[in-house]
N, C-alpha and C positions, 0 to 999 in steps of 0.2 A: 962082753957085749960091745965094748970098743969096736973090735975088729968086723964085729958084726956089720954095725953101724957102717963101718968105713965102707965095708964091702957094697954095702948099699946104695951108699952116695954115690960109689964107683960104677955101679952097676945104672946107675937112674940119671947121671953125667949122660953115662956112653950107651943109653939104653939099647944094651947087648938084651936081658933079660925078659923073655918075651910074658911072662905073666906082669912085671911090673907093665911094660909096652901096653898091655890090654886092659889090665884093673888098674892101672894107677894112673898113666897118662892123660886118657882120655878124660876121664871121668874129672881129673883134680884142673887140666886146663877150662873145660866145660862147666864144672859144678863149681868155682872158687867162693862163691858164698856158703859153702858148706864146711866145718872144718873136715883135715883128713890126717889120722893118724895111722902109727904100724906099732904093733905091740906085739913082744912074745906072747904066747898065750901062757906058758907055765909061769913067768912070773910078772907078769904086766909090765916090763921092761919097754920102756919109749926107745922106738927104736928111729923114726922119721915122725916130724908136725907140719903141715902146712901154715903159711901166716894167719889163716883166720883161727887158727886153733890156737894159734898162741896169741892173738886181741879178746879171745873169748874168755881164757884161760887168766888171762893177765902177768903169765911168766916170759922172762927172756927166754929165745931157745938152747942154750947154755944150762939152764938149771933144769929145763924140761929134757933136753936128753941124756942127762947125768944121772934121770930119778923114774920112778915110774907114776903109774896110777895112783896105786896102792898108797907109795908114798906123800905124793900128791895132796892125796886125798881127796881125790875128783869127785867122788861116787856121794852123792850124799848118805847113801843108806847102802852101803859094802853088801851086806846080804842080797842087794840087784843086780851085781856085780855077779854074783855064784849061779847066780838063777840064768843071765847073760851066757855065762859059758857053758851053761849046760847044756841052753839051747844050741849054740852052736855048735857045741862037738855032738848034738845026734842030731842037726841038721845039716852041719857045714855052712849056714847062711842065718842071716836072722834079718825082717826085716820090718822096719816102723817099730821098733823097742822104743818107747817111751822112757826119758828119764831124767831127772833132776841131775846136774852137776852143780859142783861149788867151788866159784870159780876163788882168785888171793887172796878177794876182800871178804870171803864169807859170801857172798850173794848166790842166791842161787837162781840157777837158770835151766828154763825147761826145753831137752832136745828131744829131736825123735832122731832115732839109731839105725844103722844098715850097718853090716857085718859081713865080712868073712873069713874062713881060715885058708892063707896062705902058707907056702912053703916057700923060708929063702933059708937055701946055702944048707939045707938039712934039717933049719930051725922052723917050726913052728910059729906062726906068727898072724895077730886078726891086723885086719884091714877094716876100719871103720870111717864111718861116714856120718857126720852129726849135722843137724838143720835146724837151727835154734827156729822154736815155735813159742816162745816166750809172750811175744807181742798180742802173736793167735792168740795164745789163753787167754794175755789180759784184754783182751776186746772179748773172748766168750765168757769171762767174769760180767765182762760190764754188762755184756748184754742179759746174762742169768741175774745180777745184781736187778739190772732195770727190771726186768718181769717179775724178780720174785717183791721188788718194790711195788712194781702195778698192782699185782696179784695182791698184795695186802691192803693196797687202799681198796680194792675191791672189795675183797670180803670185809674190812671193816666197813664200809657206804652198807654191806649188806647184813651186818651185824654179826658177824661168823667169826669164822681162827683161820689164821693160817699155821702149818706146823712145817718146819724139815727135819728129816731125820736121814743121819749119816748109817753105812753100814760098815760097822767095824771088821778089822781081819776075822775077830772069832764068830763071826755073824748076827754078831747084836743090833741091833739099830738103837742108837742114841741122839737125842735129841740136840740141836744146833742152833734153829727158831721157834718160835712160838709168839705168834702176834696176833693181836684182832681183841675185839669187844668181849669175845664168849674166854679168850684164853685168859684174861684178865679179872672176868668175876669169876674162873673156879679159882685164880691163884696160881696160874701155869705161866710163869713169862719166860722169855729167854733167859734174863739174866738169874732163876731158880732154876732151870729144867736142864742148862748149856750142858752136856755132858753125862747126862741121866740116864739109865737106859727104860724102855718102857713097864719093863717090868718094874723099875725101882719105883716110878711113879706112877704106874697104873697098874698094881697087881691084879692079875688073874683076864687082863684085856686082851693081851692075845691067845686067852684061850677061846673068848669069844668072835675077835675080828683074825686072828692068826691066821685062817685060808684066804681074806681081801690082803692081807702084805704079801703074802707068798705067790698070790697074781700079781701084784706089783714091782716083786723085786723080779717075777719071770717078764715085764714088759708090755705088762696091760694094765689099762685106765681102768678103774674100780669105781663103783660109786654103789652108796649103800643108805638105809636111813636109819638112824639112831633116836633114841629118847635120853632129853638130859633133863631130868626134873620135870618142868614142865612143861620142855620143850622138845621141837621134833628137829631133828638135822639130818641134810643131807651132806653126807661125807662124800670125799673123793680123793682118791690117792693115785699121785703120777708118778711114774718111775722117773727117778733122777740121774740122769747120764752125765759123763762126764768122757770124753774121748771116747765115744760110743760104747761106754760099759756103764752097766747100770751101779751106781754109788750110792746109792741113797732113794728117798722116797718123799714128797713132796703132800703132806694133805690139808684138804680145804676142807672145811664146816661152814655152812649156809641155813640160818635160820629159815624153815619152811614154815613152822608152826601157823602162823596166819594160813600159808597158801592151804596147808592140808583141811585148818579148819571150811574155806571156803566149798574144799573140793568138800567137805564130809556134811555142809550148808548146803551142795545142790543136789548131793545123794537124797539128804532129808526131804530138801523142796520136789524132789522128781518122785517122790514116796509119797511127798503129800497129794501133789497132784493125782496121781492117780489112788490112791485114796478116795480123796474130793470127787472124783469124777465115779470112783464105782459107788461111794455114799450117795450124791444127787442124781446118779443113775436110779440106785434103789430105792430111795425118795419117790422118784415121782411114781414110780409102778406102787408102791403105797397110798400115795393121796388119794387117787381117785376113789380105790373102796374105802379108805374112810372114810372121804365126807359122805357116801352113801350107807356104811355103817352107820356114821352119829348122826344122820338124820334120821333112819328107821328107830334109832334108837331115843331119840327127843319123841316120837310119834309114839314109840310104844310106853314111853313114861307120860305121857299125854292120858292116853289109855287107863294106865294103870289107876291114875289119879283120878279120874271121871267115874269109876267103878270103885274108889274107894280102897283101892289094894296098898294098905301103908308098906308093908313088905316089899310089896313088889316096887313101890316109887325108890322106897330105900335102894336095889338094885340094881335100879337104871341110874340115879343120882351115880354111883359108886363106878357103874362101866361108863359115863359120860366123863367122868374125871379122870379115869386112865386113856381116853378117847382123849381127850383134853391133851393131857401129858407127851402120851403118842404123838398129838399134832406139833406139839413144842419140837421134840425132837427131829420131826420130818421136814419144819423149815430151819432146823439148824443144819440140817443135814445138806439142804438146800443152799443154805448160804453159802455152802465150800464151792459152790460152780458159778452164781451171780456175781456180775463184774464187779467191782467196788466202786461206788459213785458218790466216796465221799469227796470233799474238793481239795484238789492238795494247797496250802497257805504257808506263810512264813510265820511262824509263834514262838515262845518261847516255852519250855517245857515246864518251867517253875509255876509261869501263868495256867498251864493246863491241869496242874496239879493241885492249885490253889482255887481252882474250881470246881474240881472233886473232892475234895476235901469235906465241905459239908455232906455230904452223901455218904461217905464214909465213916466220919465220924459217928452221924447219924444210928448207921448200924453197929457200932460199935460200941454205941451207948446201951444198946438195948440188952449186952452181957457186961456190961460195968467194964469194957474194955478201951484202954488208954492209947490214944494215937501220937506216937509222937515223930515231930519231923526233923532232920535235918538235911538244909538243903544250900547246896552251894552257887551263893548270889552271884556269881559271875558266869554261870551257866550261859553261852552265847545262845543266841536262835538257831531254830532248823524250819527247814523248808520241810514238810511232811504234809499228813491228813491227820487233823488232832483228830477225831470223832473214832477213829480205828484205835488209835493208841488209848484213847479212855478207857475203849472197850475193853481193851488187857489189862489197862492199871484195876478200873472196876474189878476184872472179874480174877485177878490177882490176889486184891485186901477184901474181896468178898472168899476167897479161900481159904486165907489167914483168919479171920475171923473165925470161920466155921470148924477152924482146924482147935481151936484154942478155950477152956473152959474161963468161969467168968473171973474176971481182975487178971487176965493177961497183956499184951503189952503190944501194939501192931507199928511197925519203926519202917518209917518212909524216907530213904535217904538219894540224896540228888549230887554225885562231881561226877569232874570233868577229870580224866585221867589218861595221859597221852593221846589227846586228840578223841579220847573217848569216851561218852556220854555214860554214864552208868545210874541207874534208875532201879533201887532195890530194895526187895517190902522183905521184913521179916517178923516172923511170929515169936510167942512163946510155947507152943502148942506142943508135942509130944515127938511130934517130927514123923518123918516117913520110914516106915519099915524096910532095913536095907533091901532085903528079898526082893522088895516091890520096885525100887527106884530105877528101875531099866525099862519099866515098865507106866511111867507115870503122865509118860504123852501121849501111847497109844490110844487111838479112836475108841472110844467105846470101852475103855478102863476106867473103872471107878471104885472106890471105895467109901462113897456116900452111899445111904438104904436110898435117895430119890438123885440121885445123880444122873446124868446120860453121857458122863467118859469123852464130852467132845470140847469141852470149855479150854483145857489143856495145850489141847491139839490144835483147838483153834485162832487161838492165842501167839502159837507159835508160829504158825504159818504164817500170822499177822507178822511177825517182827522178823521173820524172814525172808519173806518177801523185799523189805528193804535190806536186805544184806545184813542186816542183827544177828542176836543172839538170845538166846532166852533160857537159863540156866535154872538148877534146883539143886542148892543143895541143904543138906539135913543131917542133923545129929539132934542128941536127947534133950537139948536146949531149944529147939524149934528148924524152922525151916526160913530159909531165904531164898527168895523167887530175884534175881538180877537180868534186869535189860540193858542190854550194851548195844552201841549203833553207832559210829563214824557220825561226828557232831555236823556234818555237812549231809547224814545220810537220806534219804526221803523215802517217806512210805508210801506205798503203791495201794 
């Protein structure tokens, strides 16, 4: 290889050699921030270095031309090395090959590669051209460092995860980060998850989400929604590049659960409205022949009684009191379209409670049934309409009562819990039959023998209206009706 060498110096002194002339001169006086080497190609024999290759390298060029590659140990991972030569014996050129070298100290540094195979003197030989991109990276670290930093105070301000995940050679994806509010209460952090793959810690998950990675890893933004306990998320998975190939997979979790509740509050509200409007619709084409039914009907028990017909007074008594009942219903029915004019005020709800209270207890006395309260004295004020909220509280522990045989127990409790007010009666009573509980707000559902199915419904609409909530739930131990409302919220 000696003689090889010499011939080369000789040849590149006296540049007789016209391919060095066009591949080598130009390019090595023009590009000198590039290194440039000549290598045999069957044994990586150094056969010429330019000075940047030997500052990059850190050898004299004495021990570099005496040694090769191989020897060297330039390659961080030699099997790139094989793959390198591949390409270029069925290309003849290879160009932007990405690659780690290491340089005397151990350090490793990232080049991108151009190639190709020459012929000197009969020997086979590549011509490479290396452009250290080192710096590039570490400025696109910093700046994926920065994002994938932003990215996390984000999702955490937003109470969500952020996750990354590497894709290994055998096409696993294993986990790298995991940060945020949600990856911390199931117990997923970085420092448990680093190296995991998702099967190990979420058996059977990609058999569910497995075709959102598989858009992902092909190069598309995913978003999807999930259920975690009691909560709704919106997931999103971005593909992770890294030198324009996709390496990995980047996904967010964002607690919706409030937004959905709200959107599935104005489904409700846009139900009740129309509802409300076909009820007080059909209301009023009712009233008018009633009052003209129960007044022929007062006239004909007039009648009946003047002639002495005890029978007959008995049956008008009987159809004036379903007359009666009927009217109750037709201005409840009424009430779903009348504006609300009660006045909204600043109160506090403890006070509003502790003035229903004798009314309730009241009726409560009357089956030996015990009220008891617990209520949380630091409850702030709200700006609302107390007279509407009564109405619900009333007609709430008038349900619970009626649900409940005698020496049961009716439990009025009042906190404050993240900002939010929570006001909830519960019974001892036998509770609601599952079958039925989907069904337990509907208009005109009851299962009282004198009920009319709108106390429910109307109720809710009340605590809706202000952006609340009005909840049931029930097991064999009784039932609990809970009001939730944003402590600042007002009723309408």
């Amino acid at each position: 290889m000696t003689t090889l060498r010499a011939k080369f110096e000789k040849e590149f002194l006296l540049n007789k050699n016209p391919i060095i002339t066009e591949l080598l001169l130009d390019r090595f006086m023009n590009l000198s921030s590039e290194f440039m080497c000549i290598t045999t190609l069957e044994e990586g024999q150094i056969i010429f270095v330019n000075h940047t290759f030997l500052d990059r390298v850190g050898y004299d060029k004495e021990h570099v031309l005496d040694s090769s590659v191989v020897c060297l140990n330039l390659w961080e991972n030699p099997n790139n090395r094989d793959s390198f030569i591949k390409l270029l014996l069925k290309n003849g050129s290879v160009e932007d090959f990405e690659q780690n070298f290491r340089d005397k100290h151990g350090r490793i540094v990232t080049y991108i590669l151009s190639a190709e195979i020459i012929t000197l003197f009969g020997v086979s030989c590549i011509l490479t051209f290396g452009r250290d991109v080192s710096k590039k990276t570490s400025l696109e670290e910093f700046h994926h460092i920065q994002m994938v930093e932003e990215l996390r105070q984000t999702v955490q301000a937003l109470n969500g995860l952020i996750i990354k995940m590497k894709l290994r050679e055998d096409g696993q994806l294993v986990y790298v980060l995991a940060e945020g509010k949600i990856a911390e209460e199931v117990g997923y952090t970085t420092a448990n998850s680093y190296g995991k793959t998702v099967d190990e810690l979420f058996p059977g998950l990609m058999e569910i989400e497995g075709s959102y990675f598989n858009q992902a890893l092909q190069g598309q933004v995913v978003s999807f929604e999930i259920e975690l306990g009691q909560r709704m998320l919106l997931k999103t998975l971005y593909p992770y590049r890294e030198h324009n190939r996709i390496t990995g997979i980047l996904v967010s979790a964002v607690d919706i659960t409030e937004r959905k509740n709200l959107e599935r509050l104005l489904q409700i509200s846009e139900l009740n409205s129309a509802l409300g409007q076909l009820a007080a619709g059909a209301a009023h084409e009712i009233r008018n022949p009633l009052t003209s039914i129960q007044g022929f009907v007062q006239l004909l028990g007039e009648m009946t009684e003047k002639h002495g017909l005890i029978k007959g007074k008995e049956y008008v008594n009987l159809i004036l009191t379903e007359l009666t009942r009927i009217n109750h219903l037709v201005t409840e029915m009424l009430w779903l379209q009348k504006p609300k004019e009660d006045k909204q005020e600043l109160f506090n709800v403890l006070t509003l409670i502790n003035e229903i209270l004798p009314l309730i207890k009241m009726e409560a006395n009357l089956k030996s049934i015990q009220v008891i309260t617990d209520l949380d004295l630091e409850i702030m004020n709200i700006e609302a309409k107390p007279n509407l909220l009564k109405q619900v509280l009333l007609n709430l522990c008038k349900n619970g009562i009626e649900a409940m045989n005698e020496g049961g127990s009716l439990h009025i409790s009042v906190f404050l819990e993240d900002d939010w007010i929570s006001i909830c009666i519960k019974d001892t009573g036998p509770g609601i039959p599952v079958e039925i509980e989907q069904q337990i707000f509907n208009p005109f559902f009851t299962t009282k023998p004198n009920g009319n199915g709108l106390g429910l419904f109307i109720s809710r609409q009340i605590i809706y209206e202000t952006g609340g909530t009005l909840s049931l739930t029930s097991d064999s131990s009784g039932t609990t009706a809970c009001i939730k409302f944003k402590s600042y919220c007002k009723f309408y």
